[in-house]
N, CA, C, O and CB atoms as a CASP TS submission, in Angstrom:
PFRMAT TS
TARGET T0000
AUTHOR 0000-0000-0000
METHOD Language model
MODEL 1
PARENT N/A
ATOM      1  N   UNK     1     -25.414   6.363  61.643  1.00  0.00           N
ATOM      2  CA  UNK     1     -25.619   7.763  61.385  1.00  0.00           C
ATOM      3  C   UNK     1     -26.054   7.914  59.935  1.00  0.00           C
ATOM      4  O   UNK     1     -25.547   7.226  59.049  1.00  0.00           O
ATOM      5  CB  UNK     1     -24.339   8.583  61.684  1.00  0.00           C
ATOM      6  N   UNK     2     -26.931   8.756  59.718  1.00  0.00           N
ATOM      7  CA  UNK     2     -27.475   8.735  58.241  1.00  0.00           C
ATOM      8  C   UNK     2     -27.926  10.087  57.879  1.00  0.00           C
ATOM      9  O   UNK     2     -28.895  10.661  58.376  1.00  0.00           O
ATOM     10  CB  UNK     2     -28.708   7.718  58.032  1.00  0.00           C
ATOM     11  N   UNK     3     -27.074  10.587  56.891  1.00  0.00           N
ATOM     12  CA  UNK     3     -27.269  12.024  56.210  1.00  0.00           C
ATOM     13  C   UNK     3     -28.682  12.168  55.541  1.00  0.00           C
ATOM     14  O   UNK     3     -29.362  11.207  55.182  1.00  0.00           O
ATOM     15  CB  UNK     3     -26.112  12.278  55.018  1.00  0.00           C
ATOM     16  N   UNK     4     -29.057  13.544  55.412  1.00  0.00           N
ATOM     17  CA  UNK     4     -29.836  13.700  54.542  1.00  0.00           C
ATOM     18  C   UNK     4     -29.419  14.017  52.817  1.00  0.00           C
ATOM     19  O   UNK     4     -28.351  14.463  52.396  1.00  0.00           O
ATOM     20  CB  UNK     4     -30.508  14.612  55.163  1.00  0.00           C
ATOM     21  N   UNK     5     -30.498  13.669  52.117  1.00  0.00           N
ATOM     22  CA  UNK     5     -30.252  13.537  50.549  1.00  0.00           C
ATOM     23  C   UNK     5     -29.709  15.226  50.253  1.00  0.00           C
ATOM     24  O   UNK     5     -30.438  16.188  50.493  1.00  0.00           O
ATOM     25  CB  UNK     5     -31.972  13.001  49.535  1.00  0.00           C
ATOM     26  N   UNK     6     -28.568  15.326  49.799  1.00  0.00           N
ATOM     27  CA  UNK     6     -28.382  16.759  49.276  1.00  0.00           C
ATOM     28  C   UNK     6     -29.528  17.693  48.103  1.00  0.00           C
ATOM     29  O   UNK     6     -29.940  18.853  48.085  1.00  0.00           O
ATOM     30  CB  UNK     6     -26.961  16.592  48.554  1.00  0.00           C
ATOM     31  N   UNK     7     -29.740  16.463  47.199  1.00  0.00           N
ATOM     32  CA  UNK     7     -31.184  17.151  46.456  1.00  0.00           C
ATOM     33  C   UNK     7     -32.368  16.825  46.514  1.00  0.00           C
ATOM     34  O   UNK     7     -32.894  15.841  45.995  1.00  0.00           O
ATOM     35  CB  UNK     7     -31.246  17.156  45.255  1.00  0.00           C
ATOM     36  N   UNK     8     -32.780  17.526  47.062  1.00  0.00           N
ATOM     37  CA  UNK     8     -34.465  17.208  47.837  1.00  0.00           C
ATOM     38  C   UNK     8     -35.265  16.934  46.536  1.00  0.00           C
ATOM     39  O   UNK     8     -36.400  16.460  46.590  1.00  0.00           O
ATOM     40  CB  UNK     8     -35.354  18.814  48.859  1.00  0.00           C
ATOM     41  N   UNK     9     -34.610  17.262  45.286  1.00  0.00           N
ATOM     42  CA  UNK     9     -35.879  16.965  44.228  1.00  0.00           C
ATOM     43  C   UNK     9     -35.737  16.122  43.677  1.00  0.00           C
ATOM     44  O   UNK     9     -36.405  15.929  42.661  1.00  0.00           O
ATOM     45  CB  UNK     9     -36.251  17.746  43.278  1.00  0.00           C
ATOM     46  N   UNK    10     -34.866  15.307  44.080  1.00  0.00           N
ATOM     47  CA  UNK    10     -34.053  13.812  43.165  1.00  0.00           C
ATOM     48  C   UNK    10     -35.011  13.346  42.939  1.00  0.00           C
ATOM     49  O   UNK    10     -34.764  12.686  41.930  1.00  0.00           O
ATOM     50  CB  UNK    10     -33.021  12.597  43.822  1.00  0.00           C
ATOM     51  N   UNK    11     -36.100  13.195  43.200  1.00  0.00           N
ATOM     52  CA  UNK    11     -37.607  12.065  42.599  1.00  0.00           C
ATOM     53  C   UNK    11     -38.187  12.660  41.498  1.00  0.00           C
ATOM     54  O   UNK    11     -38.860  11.890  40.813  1.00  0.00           O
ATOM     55  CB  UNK    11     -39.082  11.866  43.758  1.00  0.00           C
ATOM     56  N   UNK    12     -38.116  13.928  41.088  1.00  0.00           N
ATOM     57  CA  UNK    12     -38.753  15.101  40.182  1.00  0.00           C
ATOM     58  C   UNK    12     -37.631  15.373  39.065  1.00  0.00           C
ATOM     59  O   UNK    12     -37.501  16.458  38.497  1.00  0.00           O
ATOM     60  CB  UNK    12     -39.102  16.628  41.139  1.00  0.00           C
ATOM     61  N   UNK    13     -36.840  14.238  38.829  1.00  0.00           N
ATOM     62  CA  UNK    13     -36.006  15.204  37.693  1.00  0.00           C
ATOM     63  C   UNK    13     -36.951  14.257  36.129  1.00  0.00           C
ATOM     64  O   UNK    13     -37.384  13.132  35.878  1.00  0.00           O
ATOM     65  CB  UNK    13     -33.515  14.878  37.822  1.00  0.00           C
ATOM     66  N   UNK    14     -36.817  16.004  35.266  1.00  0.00           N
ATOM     67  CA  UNK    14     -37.329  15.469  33.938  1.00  0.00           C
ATOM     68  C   UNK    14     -36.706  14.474  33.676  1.00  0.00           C
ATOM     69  O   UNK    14     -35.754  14.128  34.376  1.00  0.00           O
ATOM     70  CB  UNK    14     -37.267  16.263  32.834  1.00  0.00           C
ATOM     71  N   UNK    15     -37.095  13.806  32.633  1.00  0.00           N
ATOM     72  CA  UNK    15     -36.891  12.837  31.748  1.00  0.00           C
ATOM     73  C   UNK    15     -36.520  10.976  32.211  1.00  0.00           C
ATOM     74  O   UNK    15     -36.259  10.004  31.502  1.00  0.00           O
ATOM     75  CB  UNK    15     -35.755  13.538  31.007  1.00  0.00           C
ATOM     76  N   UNK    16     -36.696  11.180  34.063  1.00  0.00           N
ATOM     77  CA  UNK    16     -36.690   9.772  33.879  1.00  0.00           C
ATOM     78  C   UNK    16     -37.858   9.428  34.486  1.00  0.00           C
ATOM     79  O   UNK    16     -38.467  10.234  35.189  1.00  0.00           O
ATOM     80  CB  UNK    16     -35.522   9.035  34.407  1.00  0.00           C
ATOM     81  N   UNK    17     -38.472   7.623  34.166  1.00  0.00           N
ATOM     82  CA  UNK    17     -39.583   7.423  34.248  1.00  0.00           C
ATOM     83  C   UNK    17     -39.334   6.675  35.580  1.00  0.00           C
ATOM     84  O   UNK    17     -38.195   6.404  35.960  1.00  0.00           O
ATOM     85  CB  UNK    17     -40.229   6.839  33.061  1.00  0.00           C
ATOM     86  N   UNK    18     -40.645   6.298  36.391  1.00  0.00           N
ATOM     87  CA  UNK    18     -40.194   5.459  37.931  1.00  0.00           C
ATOM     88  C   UNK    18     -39.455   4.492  37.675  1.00  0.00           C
ATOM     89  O   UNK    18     -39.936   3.747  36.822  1.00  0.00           O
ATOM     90  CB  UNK    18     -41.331   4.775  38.837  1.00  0.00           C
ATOM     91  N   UNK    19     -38.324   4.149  38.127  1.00  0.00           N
ATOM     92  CA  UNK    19     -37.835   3.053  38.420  1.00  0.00           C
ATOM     93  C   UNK    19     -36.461   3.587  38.061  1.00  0.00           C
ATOM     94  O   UNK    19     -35.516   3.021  38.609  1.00  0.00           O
ATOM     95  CB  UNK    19     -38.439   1.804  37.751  1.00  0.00           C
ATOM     96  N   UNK    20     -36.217   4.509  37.291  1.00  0.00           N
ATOM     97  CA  UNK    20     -35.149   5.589  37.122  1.00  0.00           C
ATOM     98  C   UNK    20     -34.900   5.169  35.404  1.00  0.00           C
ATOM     99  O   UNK    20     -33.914   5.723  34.919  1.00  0.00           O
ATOM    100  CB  UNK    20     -33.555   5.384  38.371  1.00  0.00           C
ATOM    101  N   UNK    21     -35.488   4.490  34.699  1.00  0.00           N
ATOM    102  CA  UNK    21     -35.554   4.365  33.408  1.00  0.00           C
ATOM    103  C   UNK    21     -35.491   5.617  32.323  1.00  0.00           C
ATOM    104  O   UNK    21     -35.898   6.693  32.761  1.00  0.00           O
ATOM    105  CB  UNK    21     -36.647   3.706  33.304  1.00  0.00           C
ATOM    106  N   UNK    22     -35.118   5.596  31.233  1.00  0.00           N
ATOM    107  CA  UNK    22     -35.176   6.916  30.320  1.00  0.00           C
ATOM    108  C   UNK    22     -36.228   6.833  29.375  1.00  0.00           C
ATOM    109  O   UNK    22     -35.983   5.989  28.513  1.00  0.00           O
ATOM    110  CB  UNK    22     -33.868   7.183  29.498  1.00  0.00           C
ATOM    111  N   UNK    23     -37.222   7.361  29.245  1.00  0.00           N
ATOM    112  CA  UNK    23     -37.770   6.915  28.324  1.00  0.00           C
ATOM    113  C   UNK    23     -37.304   7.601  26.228  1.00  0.00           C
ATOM    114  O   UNK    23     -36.709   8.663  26.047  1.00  0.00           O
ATOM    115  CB  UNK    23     -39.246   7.209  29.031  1.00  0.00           C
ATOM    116  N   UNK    24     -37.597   7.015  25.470  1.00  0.00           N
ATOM    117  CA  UNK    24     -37.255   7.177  24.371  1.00  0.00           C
ATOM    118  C   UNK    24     -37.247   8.733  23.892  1.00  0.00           C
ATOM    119  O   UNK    24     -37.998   9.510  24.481  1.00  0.00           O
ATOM    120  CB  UNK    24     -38.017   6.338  23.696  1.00  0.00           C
ATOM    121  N   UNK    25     -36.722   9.032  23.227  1.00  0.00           N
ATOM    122  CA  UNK    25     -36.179  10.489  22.830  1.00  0.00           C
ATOM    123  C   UNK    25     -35.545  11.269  24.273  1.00  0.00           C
ATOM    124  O   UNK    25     -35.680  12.485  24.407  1.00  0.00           O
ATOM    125  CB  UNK    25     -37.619  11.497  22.116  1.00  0.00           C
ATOM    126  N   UNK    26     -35.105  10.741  24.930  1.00  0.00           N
ATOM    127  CA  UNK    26     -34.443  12.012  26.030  1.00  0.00           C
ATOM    128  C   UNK    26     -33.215  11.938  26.069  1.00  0.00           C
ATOM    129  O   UNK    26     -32.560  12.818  26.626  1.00  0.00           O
ATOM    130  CB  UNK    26     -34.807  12.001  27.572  1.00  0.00           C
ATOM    131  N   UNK    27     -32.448  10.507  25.283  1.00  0.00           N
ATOM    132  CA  UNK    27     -31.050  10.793  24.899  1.00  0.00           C
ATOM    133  C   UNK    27     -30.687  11.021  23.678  1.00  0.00           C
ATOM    134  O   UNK    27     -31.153  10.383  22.734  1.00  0.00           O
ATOM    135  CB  UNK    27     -30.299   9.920  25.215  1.00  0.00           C
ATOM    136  N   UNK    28     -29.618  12.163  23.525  1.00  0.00           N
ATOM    137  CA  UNK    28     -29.223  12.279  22.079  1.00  0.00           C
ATOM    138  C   UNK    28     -29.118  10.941  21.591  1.00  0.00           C
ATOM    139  O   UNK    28     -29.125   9.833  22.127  1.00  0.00           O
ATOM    140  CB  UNK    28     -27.894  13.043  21.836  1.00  0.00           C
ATOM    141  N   UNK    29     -29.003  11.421  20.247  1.00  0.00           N
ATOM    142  CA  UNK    29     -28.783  10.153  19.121  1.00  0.00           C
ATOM    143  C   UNK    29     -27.593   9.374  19.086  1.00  0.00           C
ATOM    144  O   UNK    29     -26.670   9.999  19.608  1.00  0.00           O
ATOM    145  CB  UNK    29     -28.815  10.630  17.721  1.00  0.00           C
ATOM    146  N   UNK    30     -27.175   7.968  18.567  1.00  0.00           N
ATOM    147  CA  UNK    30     -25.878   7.933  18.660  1.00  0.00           C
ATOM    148  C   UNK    30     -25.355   8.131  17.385  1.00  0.00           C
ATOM    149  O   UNK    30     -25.977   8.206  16.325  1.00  0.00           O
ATOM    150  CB  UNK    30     -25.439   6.814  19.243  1.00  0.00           C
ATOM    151  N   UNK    31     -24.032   8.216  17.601  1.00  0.00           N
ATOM    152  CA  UNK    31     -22.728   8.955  16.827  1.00  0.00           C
ATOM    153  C   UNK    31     -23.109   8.276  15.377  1.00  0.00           C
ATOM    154  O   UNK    31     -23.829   7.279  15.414  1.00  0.00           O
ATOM    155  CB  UNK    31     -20.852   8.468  17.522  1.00  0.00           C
ATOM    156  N   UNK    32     -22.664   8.766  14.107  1.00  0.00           N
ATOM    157  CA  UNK    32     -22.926   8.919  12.989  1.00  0.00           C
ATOM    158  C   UNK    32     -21.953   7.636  12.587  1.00  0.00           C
ATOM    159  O   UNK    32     -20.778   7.623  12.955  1.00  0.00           O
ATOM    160  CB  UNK    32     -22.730  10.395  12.463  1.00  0.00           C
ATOM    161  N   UNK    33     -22.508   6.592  11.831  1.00  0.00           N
ATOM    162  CA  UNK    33     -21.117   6.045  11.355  1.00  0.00           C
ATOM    163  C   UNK    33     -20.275   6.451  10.148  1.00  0.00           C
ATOM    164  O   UNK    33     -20.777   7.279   9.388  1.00  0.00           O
ATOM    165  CB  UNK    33     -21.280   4.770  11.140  1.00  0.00           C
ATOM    166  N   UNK    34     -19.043   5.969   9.870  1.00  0.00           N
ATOM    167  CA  UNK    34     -18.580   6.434   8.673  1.00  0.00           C
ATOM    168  C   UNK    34     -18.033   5.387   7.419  1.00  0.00           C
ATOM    169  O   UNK    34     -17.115   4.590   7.617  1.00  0.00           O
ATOM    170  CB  UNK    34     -17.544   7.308   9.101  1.00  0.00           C
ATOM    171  N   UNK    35     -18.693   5.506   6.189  1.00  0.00           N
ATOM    172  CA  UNK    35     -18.371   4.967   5.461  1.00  0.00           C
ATOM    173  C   UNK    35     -17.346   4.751   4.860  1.00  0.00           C
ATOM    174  O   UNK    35     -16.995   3.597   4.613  1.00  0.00           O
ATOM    175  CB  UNK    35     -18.839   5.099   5.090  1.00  0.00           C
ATOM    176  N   UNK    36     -16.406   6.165   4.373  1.00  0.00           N
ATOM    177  CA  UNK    36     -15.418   5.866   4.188  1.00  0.00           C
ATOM    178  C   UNK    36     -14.404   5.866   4.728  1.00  0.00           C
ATOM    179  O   UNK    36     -14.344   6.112   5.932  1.00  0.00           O
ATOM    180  CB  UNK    36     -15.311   6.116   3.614  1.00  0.00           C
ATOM    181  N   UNK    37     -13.043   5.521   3.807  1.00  0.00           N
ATOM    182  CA  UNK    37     -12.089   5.054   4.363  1.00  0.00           C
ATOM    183  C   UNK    37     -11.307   5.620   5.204  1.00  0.00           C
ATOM    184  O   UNK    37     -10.952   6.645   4.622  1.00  0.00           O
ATOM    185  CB  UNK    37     -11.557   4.697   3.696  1.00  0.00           C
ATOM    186  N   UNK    38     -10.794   5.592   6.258  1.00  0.00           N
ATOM    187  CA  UNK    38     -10.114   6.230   7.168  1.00  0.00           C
ATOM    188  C   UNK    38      -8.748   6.436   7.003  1.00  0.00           C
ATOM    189  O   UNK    38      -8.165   5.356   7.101  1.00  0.00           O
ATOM    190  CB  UNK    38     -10.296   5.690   8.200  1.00  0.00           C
ATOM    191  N   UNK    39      -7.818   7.574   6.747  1.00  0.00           N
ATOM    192  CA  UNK    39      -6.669   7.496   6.942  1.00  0.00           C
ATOM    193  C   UNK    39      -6.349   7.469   5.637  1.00  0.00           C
ATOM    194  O   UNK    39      -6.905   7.721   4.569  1.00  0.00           O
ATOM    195  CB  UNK    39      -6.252   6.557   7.761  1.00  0.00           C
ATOM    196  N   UNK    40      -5.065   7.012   6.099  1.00  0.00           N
ATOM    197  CA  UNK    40      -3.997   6.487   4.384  1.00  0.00           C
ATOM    198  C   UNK    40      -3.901   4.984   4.906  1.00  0.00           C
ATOM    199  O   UNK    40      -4.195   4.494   5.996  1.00  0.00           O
ATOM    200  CB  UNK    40      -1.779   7.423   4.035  1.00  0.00           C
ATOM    201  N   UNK    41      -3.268   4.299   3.468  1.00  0.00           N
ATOM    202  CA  UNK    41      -3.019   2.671   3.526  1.00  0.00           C
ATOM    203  C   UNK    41      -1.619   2.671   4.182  1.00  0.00           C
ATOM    204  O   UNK    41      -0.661   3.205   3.622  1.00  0.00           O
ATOM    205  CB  UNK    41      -3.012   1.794   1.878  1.00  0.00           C
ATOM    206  N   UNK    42      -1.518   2.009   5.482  1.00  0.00           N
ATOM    207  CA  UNK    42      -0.137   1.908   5.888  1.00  0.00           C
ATOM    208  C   UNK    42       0.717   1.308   4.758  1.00  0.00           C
ATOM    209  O   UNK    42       1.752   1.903   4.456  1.00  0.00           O
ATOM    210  CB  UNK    42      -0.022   1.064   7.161  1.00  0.00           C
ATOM    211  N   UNK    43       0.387   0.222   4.130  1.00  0.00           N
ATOM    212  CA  UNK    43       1.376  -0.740   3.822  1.00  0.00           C
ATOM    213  C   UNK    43       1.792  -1.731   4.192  1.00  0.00           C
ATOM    214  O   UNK    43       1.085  -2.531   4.807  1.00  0.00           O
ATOM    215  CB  UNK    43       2.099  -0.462   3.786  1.00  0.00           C
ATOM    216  N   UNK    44       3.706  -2.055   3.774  1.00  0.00           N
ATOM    217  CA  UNK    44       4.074  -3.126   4.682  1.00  0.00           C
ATOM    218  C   UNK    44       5.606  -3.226   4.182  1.00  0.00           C
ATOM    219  O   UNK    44       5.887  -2.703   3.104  1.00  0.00           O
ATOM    220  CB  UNK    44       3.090  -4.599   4.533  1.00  0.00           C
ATOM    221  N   UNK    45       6.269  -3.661   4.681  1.00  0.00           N
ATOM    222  CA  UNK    45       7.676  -4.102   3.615  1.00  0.00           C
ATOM    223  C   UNK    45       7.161  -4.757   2.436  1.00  0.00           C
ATOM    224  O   UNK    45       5.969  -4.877   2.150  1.00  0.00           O
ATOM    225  CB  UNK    45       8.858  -5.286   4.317  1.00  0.00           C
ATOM    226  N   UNK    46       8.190  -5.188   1.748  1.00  0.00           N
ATOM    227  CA  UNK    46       7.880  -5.888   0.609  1.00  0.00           C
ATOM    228  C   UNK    46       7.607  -7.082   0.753  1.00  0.00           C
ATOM    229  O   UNK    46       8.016  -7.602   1.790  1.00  0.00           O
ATOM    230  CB  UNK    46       8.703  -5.848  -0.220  1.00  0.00           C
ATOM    231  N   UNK    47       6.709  -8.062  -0.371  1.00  0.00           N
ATOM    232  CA  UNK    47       6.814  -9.699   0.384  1.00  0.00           C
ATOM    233  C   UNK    47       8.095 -10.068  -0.115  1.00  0.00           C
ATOM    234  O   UNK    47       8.259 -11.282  -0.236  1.00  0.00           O
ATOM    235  CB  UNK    47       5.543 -11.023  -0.116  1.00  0.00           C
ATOM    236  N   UNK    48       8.939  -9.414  -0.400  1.00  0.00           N
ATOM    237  CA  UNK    48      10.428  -9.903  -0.758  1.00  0.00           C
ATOM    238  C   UNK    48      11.066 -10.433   0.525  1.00  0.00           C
ATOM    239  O   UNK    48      11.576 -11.513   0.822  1.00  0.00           O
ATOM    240  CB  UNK    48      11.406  -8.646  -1.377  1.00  0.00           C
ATOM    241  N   UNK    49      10.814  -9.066   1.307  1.00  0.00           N
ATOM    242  CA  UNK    49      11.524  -9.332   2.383  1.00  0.00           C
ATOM    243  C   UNK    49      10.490  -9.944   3.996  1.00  0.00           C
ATOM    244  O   UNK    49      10.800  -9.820   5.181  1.00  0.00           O
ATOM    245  CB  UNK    49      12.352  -7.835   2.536  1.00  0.00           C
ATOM    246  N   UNK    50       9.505 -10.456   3.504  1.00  0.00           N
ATOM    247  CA  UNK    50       8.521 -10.740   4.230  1.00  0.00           C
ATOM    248  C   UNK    50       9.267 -12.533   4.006  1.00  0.00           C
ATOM    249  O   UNK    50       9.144 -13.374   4.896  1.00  0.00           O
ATOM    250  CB  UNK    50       6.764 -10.119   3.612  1.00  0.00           C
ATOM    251  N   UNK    51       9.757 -12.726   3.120  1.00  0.00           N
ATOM    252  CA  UNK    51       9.461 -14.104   2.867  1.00  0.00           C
ATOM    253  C   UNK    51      11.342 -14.224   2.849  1.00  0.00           C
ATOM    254  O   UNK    51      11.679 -15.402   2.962  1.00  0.00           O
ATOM    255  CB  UNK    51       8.279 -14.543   1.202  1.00  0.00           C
ATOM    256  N   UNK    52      12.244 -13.498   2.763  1.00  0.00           N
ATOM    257  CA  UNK    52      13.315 -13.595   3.413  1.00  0.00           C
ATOM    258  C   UNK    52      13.729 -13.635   5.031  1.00  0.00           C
ATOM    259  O   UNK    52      14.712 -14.218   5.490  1.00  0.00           O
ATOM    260  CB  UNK    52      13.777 -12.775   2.908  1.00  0.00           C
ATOM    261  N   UNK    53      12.685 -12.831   5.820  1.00  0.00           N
ATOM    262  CA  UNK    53      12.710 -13.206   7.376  1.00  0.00           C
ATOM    263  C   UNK    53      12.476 -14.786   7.891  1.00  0.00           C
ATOM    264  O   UNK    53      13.163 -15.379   8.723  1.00  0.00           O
ATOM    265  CB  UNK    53      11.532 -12.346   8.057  1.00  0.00           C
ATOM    266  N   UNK    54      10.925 -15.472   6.918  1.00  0.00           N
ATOM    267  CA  UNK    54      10.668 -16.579   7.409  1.00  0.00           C
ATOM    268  C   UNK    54      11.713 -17.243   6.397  1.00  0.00           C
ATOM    269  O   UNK    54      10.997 -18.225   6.200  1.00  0.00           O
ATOM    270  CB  UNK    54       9.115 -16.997   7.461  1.00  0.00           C
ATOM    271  N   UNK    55      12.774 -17.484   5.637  1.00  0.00           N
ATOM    272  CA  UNK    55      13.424 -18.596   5.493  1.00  0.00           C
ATOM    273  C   UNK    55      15.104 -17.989   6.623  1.00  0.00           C
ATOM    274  O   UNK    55      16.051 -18.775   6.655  1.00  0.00           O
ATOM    275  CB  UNK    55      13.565 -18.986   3.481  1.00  0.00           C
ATOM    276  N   UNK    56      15.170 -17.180   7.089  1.00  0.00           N
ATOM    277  CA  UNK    56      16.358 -16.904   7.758  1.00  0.00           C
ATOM    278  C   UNK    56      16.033 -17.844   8.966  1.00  0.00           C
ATOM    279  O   UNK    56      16.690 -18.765   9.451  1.00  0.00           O
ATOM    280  CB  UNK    56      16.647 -15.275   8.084  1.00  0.00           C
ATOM    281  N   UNK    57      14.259 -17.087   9.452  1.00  0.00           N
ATOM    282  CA  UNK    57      14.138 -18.170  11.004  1.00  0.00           C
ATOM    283  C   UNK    57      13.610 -19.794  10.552  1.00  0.00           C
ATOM    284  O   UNK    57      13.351 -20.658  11.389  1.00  0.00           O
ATOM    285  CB  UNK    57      12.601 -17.398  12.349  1.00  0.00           C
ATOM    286  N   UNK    58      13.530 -19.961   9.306  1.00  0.00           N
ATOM    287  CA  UNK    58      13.747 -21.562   9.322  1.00  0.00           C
ATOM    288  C   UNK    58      14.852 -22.234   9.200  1.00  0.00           C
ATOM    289  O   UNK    58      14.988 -23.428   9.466  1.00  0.00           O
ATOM    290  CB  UNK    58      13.152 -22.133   8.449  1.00  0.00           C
ATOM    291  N   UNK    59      15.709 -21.470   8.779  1.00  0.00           N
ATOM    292  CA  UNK    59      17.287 -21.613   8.872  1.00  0.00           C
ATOM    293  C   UNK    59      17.792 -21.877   9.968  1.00  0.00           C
ATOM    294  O   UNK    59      18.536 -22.826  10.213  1.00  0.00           O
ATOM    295  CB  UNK    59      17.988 -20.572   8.533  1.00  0.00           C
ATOM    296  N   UNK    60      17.352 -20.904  10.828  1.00  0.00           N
ATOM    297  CA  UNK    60      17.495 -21.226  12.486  1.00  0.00           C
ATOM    298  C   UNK    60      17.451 -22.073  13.076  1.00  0.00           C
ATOM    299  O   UNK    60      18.342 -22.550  13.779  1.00  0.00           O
ATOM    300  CB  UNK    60      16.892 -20.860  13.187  1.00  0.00           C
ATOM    301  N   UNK    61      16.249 -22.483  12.886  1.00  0.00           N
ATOM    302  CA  UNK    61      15.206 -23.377  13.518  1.00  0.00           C
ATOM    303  C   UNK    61      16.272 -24.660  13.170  1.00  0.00           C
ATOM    304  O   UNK    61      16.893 -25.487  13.838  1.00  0.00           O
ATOM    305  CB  UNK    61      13.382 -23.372  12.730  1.00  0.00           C
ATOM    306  N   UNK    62      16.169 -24.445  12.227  1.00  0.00           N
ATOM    307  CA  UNK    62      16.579 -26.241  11.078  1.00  0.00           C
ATOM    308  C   UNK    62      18.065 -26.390  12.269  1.00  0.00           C
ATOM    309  O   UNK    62      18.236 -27.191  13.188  1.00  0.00           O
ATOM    310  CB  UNK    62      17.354 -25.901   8.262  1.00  0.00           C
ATOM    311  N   UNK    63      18.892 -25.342  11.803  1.00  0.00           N
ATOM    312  CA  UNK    63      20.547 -25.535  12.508  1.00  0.00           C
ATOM    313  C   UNK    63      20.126 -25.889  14.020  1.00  0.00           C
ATOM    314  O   UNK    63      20.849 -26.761  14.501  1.00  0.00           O
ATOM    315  CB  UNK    63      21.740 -23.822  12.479  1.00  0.00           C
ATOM    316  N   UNK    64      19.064 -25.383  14.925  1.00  0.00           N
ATOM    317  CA  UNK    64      19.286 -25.792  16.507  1.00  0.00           C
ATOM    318  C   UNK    64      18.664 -27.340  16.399  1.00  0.00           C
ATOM    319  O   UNK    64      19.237 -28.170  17.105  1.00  0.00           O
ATOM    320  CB  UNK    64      18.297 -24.628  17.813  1.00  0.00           C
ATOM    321  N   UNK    65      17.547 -27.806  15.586  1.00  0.00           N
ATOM    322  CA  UNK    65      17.285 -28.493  15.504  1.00  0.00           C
ATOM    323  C   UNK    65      18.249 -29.746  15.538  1.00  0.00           C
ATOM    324  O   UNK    65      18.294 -30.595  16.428  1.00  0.00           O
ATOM    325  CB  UNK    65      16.689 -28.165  14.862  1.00  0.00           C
ATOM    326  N   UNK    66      19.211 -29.673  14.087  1.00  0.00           N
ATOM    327  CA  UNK    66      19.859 -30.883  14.053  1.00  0.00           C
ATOM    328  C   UNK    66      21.099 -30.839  15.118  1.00  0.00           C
ATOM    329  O   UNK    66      21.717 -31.886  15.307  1.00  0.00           O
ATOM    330  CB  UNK    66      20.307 -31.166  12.567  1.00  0.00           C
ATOM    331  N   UNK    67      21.509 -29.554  15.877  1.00  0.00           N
ATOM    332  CA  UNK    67      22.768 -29.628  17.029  1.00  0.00           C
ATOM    333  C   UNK    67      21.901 -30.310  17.990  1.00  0.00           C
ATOM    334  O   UNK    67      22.227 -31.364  18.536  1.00  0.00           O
ATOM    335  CB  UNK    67      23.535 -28.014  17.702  1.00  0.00           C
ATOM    336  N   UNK    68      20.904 -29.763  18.174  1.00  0.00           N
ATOM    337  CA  UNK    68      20.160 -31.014  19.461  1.00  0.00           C
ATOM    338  C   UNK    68      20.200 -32.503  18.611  1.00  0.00           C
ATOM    339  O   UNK    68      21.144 -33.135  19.084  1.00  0.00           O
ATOM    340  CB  UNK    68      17.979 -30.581  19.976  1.00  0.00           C
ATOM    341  N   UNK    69      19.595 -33.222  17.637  1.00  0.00           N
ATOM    342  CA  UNK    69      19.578 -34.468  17.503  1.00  0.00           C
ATOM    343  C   UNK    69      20.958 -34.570  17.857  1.00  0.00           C
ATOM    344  O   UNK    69      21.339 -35.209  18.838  1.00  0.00           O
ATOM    345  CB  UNK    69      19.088 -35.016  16.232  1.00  0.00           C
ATOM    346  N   UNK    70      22.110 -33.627  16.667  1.00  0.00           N
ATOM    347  CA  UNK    70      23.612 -34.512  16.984  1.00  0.00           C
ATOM    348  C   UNK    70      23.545 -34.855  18.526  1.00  0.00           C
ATOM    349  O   UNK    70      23.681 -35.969  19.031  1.00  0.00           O
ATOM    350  CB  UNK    70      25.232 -33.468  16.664  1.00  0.00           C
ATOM    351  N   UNK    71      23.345 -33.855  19.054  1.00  0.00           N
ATOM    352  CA  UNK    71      24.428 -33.686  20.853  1.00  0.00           C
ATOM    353  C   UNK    71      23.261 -35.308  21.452  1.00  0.00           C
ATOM    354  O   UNK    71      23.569 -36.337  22.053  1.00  0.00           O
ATOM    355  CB  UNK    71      23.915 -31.114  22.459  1.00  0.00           C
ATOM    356  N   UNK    72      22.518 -35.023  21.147  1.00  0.00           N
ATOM    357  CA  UNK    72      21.641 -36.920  21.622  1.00  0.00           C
ATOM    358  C   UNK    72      21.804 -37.734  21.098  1.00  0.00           C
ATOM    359  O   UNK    72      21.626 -38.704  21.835  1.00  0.00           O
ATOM    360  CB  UNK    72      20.250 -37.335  21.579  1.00  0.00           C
ATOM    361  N   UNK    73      22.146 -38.097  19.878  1.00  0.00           N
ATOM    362  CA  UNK    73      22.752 -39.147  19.092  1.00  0.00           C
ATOM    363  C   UNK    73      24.394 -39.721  19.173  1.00  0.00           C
ATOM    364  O   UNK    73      24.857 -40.839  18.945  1.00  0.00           O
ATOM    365  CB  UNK    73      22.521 -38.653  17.799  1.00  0.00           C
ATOM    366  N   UNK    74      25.235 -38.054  19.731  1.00  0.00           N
ATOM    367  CA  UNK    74      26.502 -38.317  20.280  1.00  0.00           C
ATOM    368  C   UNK    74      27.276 -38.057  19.075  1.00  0.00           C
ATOM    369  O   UNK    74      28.238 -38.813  18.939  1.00  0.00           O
ATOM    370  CB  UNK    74      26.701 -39.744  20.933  1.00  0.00           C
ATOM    371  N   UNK    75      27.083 -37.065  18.041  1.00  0.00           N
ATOM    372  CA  UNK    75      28.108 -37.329  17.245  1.00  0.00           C
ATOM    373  C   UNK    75      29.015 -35.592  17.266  1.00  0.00           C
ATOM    374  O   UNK    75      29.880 -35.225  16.471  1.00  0.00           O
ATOM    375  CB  UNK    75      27.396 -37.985  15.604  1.00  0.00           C
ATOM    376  N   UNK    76      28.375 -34.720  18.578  1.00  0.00           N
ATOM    377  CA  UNK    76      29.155 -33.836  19.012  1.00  0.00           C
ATOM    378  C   UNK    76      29.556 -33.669  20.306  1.00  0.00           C
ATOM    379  O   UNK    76      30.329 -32.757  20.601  1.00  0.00           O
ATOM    380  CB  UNK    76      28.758 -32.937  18.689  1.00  0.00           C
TER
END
């Protein structure tokens, strides 16, 4: 079963060329870029405490580390 086309002028619309192509100037322009800076500067914590997180989790690290060698070596 096969409908007919709802717009009989679909072959006649301005601005596209055969094959359904656009030709140049029939779309607006694109968007403007922007140079400057956007926003405010987030920031960050301090590297005080940037560099107190990574020695807490090497602290970590280090303590599971040597309970695994002990518990395989046998001296827990």
């Amino acid at each position: 079963m096969s409908s007919q086309n709802p717009d009989p002028l679909e072959d006649h619309i301005t601005g596209l060329e055969p094959g359904g192509g656009v030709p140049p100037g029939e779309t607006p322009p694109a968007e403007a870029s922007t140079g400057g800076p956007q926003g405010h500067d987030e920031g960050g914590p301090p590297r005080g405490t940037q560099v107190a997180v990574l020695i807490v989790i090497g602290i970590v690290v280090l303590l599971c580390l040597l309970f695994f060698v002990g518990y395989i070596v046998g001296l827990l």
